[in-house]
C-alpha positions in Angstrom: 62.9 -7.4 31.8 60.3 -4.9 30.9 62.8 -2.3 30.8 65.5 -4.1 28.6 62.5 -5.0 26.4 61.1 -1.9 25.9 65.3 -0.3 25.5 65.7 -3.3 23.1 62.5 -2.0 20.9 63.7 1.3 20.6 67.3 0.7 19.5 66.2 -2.1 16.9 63.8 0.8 15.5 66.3 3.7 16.1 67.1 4.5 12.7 63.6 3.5 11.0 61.2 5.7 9.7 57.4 4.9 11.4 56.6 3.3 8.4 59.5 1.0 8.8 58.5 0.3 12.6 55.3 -1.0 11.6 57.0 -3.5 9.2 59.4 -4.4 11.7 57.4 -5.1 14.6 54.9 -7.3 12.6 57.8 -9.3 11.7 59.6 -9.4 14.9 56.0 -10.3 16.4 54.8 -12.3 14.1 51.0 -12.5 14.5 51.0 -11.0 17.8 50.8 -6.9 16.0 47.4 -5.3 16.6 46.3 -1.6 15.8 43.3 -0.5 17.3 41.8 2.0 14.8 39.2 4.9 16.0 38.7 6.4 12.3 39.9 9.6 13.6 42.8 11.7 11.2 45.7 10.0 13.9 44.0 6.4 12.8 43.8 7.1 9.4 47.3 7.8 8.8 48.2 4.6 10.2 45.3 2.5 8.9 46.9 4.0 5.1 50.4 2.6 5.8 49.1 -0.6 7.3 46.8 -1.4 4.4 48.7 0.2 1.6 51.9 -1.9 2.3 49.4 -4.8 2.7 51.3 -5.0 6.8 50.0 -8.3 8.9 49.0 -6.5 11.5 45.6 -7.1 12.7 43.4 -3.9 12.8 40.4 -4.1 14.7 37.7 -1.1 16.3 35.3 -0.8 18.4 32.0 -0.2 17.8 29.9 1.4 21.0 26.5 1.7 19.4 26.3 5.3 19.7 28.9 6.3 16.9 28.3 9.0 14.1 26.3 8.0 11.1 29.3 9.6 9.2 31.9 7.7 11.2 29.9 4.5 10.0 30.0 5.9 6.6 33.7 5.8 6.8 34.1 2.4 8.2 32.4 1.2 4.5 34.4 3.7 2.3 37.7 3.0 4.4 36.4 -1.0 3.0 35.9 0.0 -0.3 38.8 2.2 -0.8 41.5 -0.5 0.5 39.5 -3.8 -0.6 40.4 -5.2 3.1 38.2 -6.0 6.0 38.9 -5.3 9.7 37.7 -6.5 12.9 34.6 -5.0 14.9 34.1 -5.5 18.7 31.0 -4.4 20.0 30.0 -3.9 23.8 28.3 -7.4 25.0 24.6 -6.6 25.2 23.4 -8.0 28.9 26.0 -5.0 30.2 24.7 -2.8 27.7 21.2 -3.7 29.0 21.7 -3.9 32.6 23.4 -0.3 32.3 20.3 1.1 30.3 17.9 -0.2 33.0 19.5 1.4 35.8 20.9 4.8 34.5 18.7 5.2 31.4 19.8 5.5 27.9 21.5 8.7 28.6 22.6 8.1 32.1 26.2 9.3 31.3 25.0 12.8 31.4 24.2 12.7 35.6 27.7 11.9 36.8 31.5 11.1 36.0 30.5 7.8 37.7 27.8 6.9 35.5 30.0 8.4 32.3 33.4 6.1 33.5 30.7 3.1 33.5 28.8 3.3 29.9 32.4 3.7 29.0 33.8 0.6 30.7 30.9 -1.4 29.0 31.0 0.3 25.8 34.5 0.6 25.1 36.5 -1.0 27.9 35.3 -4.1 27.8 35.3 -5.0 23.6 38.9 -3.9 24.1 39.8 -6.1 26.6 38.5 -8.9 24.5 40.1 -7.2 21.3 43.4 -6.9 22.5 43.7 -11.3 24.5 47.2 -12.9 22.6 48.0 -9.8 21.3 51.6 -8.6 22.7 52.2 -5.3 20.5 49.3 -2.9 20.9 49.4 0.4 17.9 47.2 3.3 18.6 47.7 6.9 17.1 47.9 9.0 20.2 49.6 11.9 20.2 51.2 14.4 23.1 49.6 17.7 21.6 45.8 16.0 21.9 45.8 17.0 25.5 48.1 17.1 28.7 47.1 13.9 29.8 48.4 12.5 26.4 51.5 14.7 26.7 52.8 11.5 29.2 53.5 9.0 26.4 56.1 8.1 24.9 56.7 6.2 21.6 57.3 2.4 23.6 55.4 1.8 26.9 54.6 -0.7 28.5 50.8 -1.3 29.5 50.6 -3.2 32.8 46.6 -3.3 32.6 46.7 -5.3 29.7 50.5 -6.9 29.8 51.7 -5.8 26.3 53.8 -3.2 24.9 52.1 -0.3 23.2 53.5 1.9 19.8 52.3 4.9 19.5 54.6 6.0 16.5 52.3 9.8 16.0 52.9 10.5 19.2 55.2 13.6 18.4 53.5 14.4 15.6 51.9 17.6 15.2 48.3 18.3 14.0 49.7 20.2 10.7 51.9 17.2 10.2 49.1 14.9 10.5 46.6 17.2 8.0 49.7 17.2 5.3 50.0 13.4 5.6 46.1 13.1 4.7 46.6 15.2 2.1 49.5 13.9 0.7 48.3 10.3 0.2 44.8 11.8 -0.2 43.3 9.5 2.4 39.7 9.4 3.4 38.4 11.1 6.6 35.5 11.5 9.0 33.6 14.4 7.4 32.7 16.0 10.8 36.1 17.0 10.9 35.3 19.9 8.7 32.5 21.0 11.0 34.9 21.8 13.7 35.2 17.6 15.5 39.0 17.5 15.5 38.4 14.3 18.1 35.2 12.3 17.2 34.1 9.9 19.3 30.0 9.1 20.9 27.6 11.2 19.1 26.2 12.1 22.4 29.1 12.7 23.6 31.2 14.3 21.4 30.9 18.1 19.8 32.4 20.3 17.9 34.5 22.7 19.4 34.8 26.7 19.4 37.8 28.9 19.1 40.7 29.0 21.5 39.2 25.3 22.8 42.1 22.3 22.5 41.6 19.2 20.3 39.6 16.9 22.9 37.3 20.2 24.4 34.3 19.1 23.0 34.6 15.5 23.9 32.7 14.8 27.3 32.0 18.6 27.0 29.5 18.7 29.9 32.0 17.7 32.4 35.4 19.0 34.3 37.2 15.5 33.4 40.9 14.9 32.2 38.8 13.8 28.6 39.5 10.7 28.5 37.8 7.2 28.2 40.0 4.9 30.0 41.4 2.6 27.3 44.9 4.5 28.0 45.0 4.3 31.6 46.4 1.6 33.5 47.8 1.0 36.8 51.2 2.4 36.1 49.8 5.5 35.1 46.7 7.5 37.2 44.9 10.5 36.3 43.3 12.3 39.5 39.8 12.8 39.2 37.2 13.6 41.9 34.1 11.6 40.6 32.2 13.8 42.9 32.1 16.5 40.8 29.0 18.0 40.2 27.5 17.4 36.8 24.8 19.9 35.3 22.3 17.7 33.4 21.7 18.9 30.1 18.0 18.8 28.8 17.0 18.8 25.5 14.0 20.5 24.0 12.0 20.2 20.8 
């Protein structure tokens, strides 16, 4: 069933453009359409269509509490600029608590373990809650972010969360995605011209050097796959040795 399903999505869409996808799933799932928006330049493309064609498709994002005052700053221009309003999910606070009491503030820093955990609660979880009755699931991945990503394809099905997920950027290439911005002159993190191609945790995200990929400075501390989790599911397992040493960064004055 999940085959035919997934074969029946992708010859209905054939011969659409993206946009057209987005307008076609939200009527052929009426209600049932979500797009989980991060607010990076993949997002933002797809946030444009969605609000400029006034789509009913439910965008929602998650806030972890330890975003980027200038990813905050876009959440209230992306408001302004599109008069709409989107849903926030935030991490329930007894996990964020219990966490905090037991690793520290900044626990993430001592192991993969402790990283894959703030994680869970921060980002995980909301989206868990985010994404109940939901049955199409949007995100703005894309195969050049990182070979992890590379997996995807345009329909999947996501067996953690029992829906089917659209990634419709997924062969996209970064210069594809900059013209797009530019094109429809749509409003971006401003980090990303200080070298963040991926922005995520401000204590956990940098900017990255020459000759580094897209997602290098995310996690940058660690030897990890760069990912979160909210992409993983049981059909699909990254190896990773959660025993890998982790040099603890201190900060000075």
């Amino acid at each position: 069933m999940e085959s035919h399903s997934i074969d029946y999505l992708r010859t209905s869409t054939a011969d659409l453009s993206w946009e057209d996808r987005l307008e076609w799933l939200s009527r052929e799932f009426p209600g049932k359409v979500c797009f989980s928006l991060g607010f990076g330049k993949e997002g933002m493309v797809i946030a444009d269509a969605i609000f400029r064609k006034n789509l009913p498709i439910r965008v929602f994002t998650i806030d972890t509490g330890r975003l980027f005052p200038e990813t905050y700053e876009l959440m209230d221009l992306v408001r302004a600029r599109y008069k709409t309003q989107f849903e926030v999910y935030f991490p329930e606070s007894r996990d964020v608590e219990q966490y905090v009491r037991q690793h520290g503030v900044n626990g993430f820093y001592e192991s993969v373990e402790n990283r894959l955990s703030c994680c869970e609660i921060r980002k995980k979880r909301p989206l868990k809650r985010a994404l109940e009755g939901a049955e199409i699931w949007i995100t703005g991945l894309r195969k050049t972010q990182s070979d992890f990503r590379s997996q995807f394809e345009e329909f999947e099905w996501n067996e953690y969360h029992g829906l089917f997920k659209f990634n419709p950027l997924i062969n996209w290439s970064k210069e594809e995605v900059d013209e797009y911005l530019e094109t429809h002159r749509v409003p971006t993190n401003r980090l990303h011209k200080s070298g963040f191609p991926s922005i995520g945790c401000a204590p956990c995200t940098r900017a990255i050097v020459k000759g580094e990929s897209e997602r290098d400075g995310r996690w940058w501390w660690e030897t990890s796959h760069k990912e979160c989790g909210l992409h993983l599911d049981i059909t699909r397992e990254v190896k990773q040795s959660t025993s890998t040493p982790i040099t603890r960064i201190v900060k000075t004055a």
